[in-house]
C-alpha positions in Angstrom: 27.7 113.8 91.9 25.2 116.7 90.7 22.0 117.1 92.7 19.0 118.4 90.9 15.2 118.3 92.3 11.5 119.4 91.1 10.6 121.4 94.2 7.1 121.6 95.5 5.7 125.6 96.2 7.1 126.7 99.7 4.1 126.8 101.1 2.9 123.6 99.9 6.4 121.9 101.2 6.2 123.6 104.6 2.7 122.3 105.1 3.5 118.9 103.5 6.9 119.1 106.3 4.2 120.3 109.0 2.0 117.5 108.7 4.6 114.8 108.4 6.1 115.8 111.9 2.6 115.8 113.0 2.1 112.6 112.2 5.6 111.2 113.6 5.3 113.4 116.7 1.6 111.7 117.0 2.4 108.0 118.4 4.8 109.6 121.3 1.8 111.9 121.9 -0.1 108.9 122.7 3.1 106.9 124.7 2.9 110.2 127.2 -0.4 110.1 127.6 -0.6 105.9 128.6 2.5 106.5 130.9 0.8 109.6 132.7 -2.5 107.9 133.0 -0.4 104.9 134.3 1.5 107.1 137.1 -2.2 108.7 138.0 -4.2 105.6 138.5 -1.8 104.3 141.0 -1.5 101.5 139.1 2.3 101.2 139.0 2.3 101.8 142.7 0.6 99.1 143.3 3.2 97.0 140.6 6.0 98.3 142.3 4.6 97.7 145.8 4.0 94.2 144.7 7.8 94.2 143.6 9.0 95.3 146.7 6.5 92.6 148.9 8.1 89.7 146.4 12.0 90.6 147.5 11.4 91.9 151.1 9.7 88.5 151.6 12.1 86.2 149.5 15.4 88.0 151.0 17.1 86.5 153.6 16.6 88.3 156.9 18.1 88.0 160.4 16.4 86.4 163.2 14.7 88.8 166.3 16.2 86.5 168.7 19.9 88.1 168.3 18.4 91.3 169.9 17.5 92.0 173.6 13.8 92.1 172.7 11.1 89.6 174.5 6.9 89.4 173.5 4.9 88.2 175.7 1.8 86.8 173.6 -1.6 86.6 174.9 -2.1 83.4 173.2 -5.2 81.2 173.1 -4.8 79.4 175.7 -3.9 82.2 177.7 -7.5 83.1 176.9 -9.1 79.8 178.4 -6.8 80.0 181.4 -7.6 83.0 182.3 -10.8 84.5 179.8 -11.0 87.6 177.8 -10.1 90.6 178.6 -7.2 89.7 181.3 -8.0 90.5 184.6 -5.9 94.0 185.7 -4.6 92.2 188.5 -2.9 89.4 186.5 -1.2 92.1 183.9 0.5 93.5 187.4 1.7 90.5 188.7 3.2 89.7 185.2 4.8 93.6 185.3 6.2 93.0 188.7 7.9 90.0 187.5 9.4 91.1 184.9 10.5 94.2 186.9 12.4 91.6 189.5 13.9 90.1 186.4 15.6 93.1 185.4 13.6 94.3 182.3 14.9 97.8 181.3 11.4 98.7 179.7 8.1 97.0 179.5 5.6 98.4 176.9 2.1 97.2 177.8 0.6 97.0 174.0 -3.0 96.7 175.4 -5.9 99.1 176.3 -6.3 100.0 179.7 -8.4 103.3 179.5 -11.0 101.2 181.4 -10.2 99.0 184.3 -10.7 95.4 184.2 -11.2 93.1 187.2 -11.8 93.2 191.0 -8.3 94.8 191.3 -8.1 97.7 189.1 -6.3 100.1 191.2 -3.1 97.7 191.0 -2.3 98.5 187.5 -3.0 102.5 187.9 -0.5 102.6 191.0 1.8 100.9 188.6 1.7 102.8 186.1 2.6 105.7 188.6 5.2 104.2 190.1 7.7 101.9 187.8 9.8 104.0 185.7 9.9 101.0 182.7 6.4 100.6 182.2 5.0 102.8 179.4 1.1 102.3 178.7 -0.3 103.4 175.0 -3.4 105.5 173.9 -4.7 105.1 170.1 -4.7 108.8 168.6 -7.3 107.6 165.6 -9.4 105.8 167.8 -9.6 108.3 170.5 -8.9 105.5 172.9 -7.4 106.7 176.2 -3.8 105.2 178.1 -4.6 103.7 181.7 -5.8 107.1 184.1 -3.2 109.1 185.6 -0.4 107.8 184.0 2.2 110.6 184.0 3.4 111.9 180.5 6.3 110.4 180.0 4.6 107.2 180.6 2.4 107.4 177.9 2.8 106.6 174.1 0.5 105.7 170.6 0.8 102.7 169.0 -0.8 104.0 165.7 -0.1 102.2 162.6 0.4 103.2 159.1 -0.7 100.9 157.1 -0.7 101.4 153.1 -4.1 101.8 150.8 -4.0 98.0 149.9 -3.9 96.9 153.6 0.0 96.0 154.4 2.0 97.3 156.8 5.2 98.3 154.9 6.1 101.7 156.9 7.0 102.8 160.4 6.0 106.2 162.0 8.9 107.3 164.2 7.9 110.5 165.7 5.6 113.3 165.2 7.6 116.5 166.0 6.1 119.1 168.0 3.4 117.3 170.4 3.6 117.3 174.1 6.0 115.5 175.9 2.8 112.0 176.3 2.6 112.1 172.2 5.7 109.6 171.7 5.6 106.4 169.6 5.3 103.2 172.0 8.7 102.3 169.8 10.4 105.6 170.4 9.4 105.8 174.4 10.6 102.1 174.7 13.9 102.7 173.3 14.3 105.7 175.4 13.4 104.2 178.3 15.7 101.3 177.6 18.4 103.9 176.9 17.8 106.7 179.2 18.4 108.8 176.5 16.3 110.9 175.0 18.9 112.0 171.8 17.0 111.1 169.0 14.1 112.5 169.5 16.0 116.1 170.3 17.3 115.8 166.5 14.0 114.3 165.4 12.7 117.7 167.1 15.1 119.6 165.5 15.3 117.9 162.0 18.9 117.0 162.1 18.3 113.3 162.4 19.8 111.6 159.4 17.4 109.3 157.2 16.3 107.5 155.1 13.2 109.3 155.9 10.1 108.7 153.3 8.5 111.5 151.2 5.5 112.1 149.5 7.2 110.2 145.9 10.0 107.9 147.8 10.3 104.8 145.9 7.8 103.3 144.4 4.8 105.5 146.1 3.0 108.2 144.4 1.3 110.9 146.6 2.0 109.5 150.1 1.1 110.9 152.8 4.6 111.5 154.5 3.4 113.7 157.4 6.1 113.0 160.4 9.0 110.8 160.7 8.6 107.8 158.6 10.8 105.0 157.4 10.6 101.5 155.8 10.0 99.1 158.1 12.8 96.7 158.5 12.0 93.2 159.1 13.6 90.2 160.2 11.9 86.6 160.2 8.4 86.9 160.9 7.9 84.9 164.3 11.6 84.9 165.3 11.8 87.1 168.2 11.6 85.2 171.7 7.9 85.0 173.0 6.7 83.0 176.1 2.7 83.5 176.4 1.6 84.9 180.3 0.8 81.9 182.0 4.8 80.6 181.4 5.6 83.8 182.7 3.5 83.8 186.0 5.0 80.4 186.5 8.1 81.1 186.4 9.2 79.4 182.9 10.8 82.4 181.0 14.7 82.4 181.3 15.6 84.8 183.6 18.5 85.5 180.4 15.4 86.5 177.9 14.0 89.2 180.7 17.3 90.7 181.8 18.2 93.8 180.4 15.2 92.9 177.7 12.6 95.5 176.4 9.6 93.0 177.0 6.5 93.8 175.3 3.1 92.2 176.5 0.2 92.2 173.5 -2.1 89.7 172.0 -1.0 86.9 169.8 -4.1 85.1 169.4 -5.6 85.1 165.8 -9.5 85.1 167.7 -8.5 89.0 168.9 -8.2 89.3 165.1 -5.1 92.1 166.4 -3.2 90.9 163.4 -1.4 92.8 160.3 -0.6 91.4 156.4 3.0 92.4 155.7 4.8 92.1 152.6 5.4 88.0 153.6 1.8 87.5 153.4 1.2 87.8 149.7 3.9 85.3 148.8 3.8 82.7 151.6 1.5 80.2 150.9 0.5 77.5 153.5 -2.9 76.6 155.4 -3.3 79.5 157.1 -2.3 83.3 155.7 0.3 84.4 156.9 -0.5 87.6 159.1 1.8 89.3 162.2 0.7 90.4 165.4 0.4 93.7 166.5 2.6 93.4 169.2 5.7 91.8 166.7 4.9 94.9 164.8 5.7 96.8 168.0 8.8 94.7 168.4 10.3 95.1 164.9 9.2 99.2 165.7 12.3 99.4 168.9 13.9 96.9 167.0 14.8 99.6 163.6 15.2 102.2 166.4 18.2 100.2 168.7 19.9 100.0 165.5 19.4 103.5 164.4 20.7 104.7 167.9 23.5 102.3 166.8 24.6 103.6 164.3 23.5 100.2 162.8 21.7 101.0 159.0 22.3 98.1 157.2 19.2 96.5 157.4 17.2 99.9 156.6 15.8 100.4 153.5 16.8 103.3 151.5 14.3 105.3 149.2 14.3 107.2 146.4 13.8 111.1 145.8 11.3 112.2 144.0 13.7 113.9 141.6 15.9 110.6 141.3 12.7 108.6 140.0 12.3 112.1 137.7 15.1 111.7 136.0 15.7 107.9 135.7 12.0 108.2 134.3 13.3 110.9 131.6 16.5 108.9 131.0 14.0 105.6 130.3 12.1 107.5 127.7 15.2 109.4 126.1 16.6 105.7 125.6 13.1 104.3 124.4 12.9 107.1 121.8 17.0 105.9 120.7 16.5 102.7 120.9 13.0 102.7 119.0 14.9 105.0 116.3 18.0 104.3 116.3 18.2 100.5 114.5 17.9 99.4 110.7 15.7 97.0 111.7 12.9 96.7 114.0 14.3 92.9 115.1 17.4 94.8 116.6 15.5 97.2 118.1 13.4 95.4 119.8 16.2 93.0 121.0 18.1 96.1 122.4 14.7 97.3 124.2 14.4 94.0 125.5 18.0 93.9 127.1 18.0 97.4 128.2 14.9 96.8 130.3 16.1 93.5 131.8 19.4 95.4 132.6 17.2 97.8 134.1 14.9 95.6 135.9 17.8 93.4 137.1 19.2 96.6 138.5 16.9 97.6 140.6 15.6 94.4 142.1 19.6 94.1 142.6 19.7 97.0 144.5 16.7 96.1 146.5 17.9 92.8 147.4 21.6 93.2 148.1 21.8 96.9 149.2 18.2 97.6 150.8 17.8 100.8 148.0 14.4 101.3 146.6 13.5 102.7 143.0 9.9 102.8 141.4 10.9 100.5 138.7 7.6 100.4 137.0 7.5 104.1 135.6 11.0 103.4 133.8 10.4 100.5 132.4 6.9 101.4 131.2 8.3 104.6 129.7 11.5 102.4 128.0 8.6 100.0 126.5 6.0 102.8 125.5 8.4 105.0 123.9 10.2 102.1 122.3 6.7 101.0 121.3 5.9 104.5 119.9 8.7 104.1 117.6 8.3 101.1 116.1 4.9 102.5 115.6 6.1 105.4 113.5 8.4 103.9 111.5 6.2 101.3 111.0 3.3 104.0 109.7 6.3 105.7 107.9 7.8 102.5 106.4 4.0 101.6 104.7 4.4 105.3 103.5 7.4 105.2 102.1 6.4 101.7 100.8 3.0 103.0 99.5 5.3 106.0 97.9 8.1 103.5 96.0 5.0 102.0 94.3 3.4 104.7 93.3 6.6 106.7 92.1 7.9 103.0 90.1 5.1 100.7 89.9 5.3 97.3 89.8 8.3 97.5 87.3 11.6 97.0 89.2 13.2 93.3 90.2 12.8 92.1 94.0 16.5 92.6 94.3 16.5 96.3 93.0 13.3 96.6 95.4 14.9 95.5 98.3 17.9 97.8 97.7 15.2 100.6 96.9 13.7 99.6 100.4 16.9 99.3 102.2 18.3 102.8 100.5 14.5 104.7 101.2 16.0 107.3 103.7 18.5 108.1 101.1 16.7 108.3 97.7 13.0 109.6 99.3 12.6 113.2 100.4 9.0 114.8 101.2 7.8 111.3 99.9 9.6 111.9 96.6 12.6 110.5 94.8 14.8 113.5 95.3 16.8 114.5 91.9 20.1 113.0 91.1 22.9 112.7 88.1 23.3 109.2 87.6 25.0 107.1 85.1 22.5 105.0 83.7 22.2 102.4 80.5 18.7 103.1 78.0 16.6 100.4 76.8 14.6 101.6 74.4 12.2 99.5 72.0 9.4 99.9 69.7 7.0 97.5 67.9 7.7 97.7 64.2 4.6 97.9 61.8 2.1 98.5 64.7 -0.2 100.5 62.4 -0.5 97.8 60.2 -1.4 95.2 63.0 -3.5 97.5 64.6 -5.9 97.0 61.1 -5.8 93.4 61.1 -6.8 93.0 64.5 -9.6 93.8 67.3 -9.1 96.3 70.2 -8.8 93.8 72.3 -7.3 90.8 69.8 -4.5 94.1 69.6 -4.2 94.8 73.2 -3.6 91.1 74.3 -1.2 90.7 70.9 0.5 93.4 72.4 0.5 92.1 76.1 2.2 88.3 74.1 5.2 90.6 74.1 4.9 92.7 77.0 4.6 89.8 79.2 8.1 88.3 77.7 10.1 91.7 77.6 9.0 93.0 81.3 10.1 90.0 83.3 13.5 89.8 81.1 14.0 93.7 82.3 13.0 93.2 85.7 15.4 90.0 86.6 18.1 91.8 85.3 17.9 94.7 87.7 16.6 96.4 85.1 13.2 99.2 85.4 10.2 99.6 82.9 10.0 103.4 83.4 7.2 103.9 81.3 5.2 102.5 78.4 5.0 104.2 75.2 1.9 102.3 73.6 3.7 99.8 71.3 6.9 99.9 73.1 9.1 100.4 76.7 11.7 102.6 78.2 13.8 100.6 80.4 16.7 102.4 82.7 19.8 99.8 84.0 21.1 101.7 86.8 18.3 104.1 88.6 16.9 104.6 90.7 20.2 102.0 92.3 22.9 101.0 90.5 25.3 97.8 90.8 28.2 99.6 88.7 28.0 100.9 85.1 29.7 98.2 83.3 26.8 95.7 84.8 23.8 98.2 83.9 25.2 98.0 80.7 26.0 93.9 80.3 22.4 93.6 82.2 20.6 95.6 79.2 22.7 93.4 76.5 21.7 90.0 78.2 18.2 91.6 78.1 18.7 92.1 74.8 19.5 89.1 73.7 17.3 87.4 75.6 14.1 89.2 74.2 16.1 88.3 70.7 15.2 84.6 71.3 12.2 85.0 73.3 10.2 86.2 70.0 11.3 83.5 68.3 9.3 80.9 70.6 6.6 83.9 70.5 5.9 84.1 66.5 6.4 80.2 66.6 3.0 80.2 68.8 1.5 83.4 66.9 1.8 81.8 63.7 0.2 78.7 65.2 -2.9 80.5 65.9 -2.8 82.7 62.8 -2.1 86.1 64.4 0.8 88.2 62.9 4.1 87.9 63.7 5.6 90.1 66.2 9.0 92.5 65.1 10.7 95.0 67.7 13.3 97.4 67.1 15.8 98.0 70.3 18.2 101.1 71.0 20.9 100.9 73.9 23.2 103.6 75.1 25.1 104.5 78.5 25.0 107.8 79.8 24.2 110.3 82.0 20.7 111.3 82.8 18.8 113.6 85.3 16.3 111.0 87.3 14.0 111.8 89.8 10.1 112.7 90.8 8.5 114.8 88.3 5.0 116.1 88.6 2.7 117.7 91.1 1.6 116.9 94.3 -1.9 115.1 92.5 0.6 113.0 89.8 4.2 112.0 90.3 6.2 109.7 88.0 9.7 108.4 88.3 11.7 110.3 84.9 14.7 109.9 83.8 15.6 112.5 81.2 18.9 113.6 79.3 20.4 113.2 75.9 21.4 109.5 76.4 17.3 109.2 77.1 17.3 110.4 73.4 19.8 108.9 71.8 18.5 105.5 72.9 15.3 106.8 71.4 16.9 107.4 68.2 19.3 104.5 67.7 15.8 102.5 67.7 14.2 104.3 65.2 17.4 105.5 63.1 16.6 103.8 59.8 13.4 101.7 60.2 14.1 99.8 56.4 17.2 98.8 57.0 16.3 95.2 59.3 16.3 91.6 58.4 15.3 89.8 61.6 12.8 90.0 63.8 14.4 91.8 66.7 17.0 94.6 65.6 19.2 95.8 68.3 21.5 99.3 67.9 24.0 99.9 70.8 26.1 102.6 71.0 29.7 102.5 71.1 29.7 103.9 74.8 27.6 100.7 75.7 29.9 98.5 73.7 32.7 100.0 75.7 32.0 99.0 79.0 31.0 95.1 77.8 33.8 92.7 78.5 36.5 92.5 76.2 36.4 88.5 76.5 32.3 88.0 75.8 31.7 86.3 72.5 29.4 88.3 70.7 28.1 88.8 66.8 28.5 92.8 66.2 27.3 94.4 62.3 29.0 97.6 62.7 26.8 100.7 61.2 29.7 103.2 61.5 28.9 106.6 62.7 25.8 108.1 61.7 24.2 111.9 62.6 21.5 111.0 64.7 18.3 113.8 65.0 18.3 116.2 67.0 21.9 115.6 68.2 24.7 117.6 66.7 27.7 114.6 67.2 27.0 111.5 65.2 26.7 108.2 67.0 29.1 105.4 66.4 26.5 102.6 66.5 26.5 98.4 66.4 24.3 95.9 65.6 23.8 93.4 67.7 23.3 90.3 65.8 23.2 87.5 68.7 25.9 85.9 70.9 28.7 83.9 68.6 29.6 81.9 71.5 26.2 82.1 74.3 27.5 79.2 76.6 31.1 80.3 77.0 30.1 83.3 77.4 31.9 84.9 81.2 29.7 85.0 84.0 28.2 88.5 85.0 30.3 90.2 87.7 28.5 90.0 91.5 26.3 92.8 92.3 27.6 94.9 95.1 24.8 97.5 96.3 25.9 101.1 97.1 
């Protein structure tokens, strides 16, 4: 079918383009800005960190008690047996116990940089001369191990602990100290082992992760510095711990010391030596839930037996920074297509909705059942703003296009041929104009006969609202049909059957017959009520013909109008006004003979043919009918379903 259009200037169309991709590109704009201020004010580290804390602490977890690793707690009544600090004295003959039990390391998780006690010199001896006893310093602090402990002797038992106060992380080594700069974990497990291995390829960077960086995960920014790693934790409270006065009497299994790393550190909440883990937010009971140091320490060698192993299982594997990169592009690349992509906003938004629950489910999945960590917040929020942006601007453009239907028609099409206008508005609209198109179309085109003489009888406004009597009848019979006022020509109407949509030709054209006749009878009732209140009758002439027209926006940028132009606009035009004397009711109707072919054969109606007349203006005469009424109204067949294109 033949395209035509009424094109704006270039320059004017260019800018008018311009500004409308503006104003799209505009609620994205915004979308990238809310999902870069999110990622800066760390507030979807602290979601996803709250994420992680809810499945570390609702996964199940093995128990400490499977793995040769004893605490000895400094518990409270340890503290009113013996008073605070412990004596130096006491702490040896604990660590010669355990020696004699066959402990193949013993990390003493308390500070010692100043004696304590009548018998101080017990523990520095000690210190000197058992090979499994490792002492720590505090490098933060500045807090010294016990004096003249040899090197290898020594270790830190610095924490990291994250900006909100839990401890999630463990620092495994710090390459490229001296030989006393060891983590108490790592210098316990070598001393256990007798191996120093993994710290060579910590040393030498060859020591396979997971290993954290600045954006693993869910963090943003982290400082990273060293060897770090998620800290893997069993059941909080589950590794075997006997406080010091069982051990000085004798009551720890000789089975829990043997070949044991035993740590000895405080236990009792009063030495406030106590950490909130990921458990702690979601554990609710009298007291919070908080862990000792000293199980910190435990779960530390704990990670690292497993790591020298071979054992990963239970070690949580982060993300890159350029994996949460692109699965935060791939999350706003499907917002954008799924906020576009949809006829309706319902579906979109149920597709969004599953999407992000798929991705949601996903990643806690992964968390939970394979220990794998992605920042889940940044997707989702870019799916969701992205998504959001788009409804947004198809919203904004659906009110434009919306606001541009009824400026371009008016309130002068049906609901149904305004829902198909709505539902066809990316087709038909085009730089927020109907864009030109051949269409064939059936003409409606009537008149008010004797208007001048009215007009004398009769106020303005007596004339106006004799007029509107009509109006008011002819307009809704137009509109139910399908049917379009396209304009109003003072006394009179054009109506169009089949533009700007069309059901099919042959019902544009039974649609403007059925009009027809209906406005036949309508003025009936309406002079009935006229002549009741002594105003003058009412008389229309009517002229229908199918065709061909031209329809689309005409005008400039500061008036548009919906036109429909051609020579079947004209001959409609003439076939009403084509002998004005010759009429003896009070509604003539003329129809063509191209209308007349496309009625059904079968419908019963009362045709006065005029035979072919020369029309002006048009060089081929016009084969033209009278419509006189329907001979048989009720048995009249039933108007063929409309079926949108």
């Amino acid at each position: 079918m033949g395209r035509w259009s009424f094109a704006l200037p270039s320059r004017d169309r260019i800018r008018s383009r311009i500004l409308t991709l503006l104003k799209g590109m505009a609620p994205y704009g915004m979308a990238a800005l809310l999902l870069l201020g999110l990622q800066r004010s760390r507030i979807a580290e602290t979601l996803d960190l709250l994420l992680y804390d809810l499945v570390t602490s609702q996964r199940p977890a093995p128990a400490g008690k499977a793995l040769p690793i004893t605490m000895i707690g400094l518990d409270e009544s340890d503290i009113q047996a013996y008073g605070w600090p412990i004596e130096d004295g006491l702490l040896c003959r604990a660590i010669e116990r355990l020696g004699q039990e066959g402990a193949v390391a013993i990390g003493l998780d308390l500070y010692r940089d100043k004696g304590m006690g009548p018998n101080q010199a017990c523990l520095r001896q000690l210190v000197q001369s058992e090979p499994r006893l490792v002492t720590i310093f505090n490098v933060a602090e500045g807090i010294e191990p016990i004096p003249g402990a040899p090197p290898e002797r020594q270790s830190f038992n610095d924490l990291v602990v994250d900006a909100d106060g839990v401890m999630r992380r463990d620092l495994v080594h710090v390459a490229g100290q001296d030989e006393a700069t060891v983590s108490l974990a790592l210098r316990l497990a070598e001393v256990a082992s007798g191996s120093k291995t993994l710290r060579g390829t910590l040393d030498q960077g060859s020591a396979p992760g997971p290993w954290l960086e600045s954006e693993s995960g869910g963090y943003r920014g982290l400082d990273a510095a060293g060897y770090q790693q998620m800290l893997p934790f069993r059941q909080p409270g589950s590794f075997p711990t006997w406080n010091l006065q069982a051990l000085l009497a004798g009551q720890v299994p000789a089975t829990q010391i043997q070949g044991h790393i035993v740590l000895i550190g405080s236990t009792a909440p009063s030495l406030r030596d106590l950490f909130e883990i990921p458990h702690t937010r979601f554990t609710s009971g009298a007291k919070q839930l908080l862990m000792p140091g000293v199980e910190i320490h435990a779960l530390r060698v704990a990670a690292l037996l497993e790591r020298q192993n071979g054992d990963l299982r239970l070690h949580v594997w982060t993300s890159s920074g350029q994996l949460d990169l692109a699965l935060e592009l791939l999350a706003v690349v499907l917002g954008i297509g799924l906020g576009e992509a949809f006829r309706t906003l319902r579906r979109s938004v149920v597709a969004v909705a599953l999407v992000g629950l798929g991705l949601a489910g996903g990643l806690v999945a992964l968390l939970w059942l394979q220990h794998a960590w992605i920042g889940a917040v940044t997707p989702l929020a870019g799916l969701s703003l992205m998504a959001g942006a788009g409804w947004l601007r198809r919203g904004a453009a659906s009110q434009q296009q919306r606001q541009q239907i009824q400026r371009l028609l008016g309130q002068t099409t049906s609901p149904a041929v305004a829902k198909q206008l709505w539902e066809q508005r990316e087709e038909l609209l085009s730089d927020g104009r109907f864009e030109g198109r051949q269409l064939p179309v059936t003409i409606l085109f009537s008149d008010t006969c004797s208007f001048t003489s009215v007009s004398e009888q009769l106020q303005p406004a007596e004339l106006l609202s004799w007029l509107n009597r009509g109006m008011a009848y002819c307009v809704p019979a137009i509109t139910k049909r399908g049917g379009m006022v396209n304009k109003f020509t003072g006394d009179g109407f054009l109506a169009v059957f089949g533009a700007p949509v069309s059901n099919s030709p042959r019902a544009d054209a039974r649609a403007a017959i059925e009009t027809a006749l209906d406005i036949q009878n309508g003025l009936d009732t309406i002079n009935q009520e006229l002549a009741r209140e002594g105003a003058p009758a009412m008389h229309l002439r009517i002229g229908i013909h199918s065709g061909e027209v031209l329809a689309g926006s005409m005008g400039s940028s500061e008036r548009l109008e919906y036109a429909v132009i051609g020579d079947t606009v004209n001959c409609a035009s003439r076939l009403e006004s084509i002998d004005k004397t010759r009429q003896d009711n009070i509604c003539r109707v003329l129809v063509s003979s191209a209308t007349r072919a496309l009625l059904p054969e079968d419908w019963a109606l009362e045709w006065e043919h005029w035979g072919e007349l020369q029309v002006k203006g048009r060089q081929e005469p016009l084969d033209i009918w009278e419509l006189r009424g329907a001979a048989l109204r009720d048995s009249a067949p039933a108007a063929p379903p409309a079926t949108p294109h």
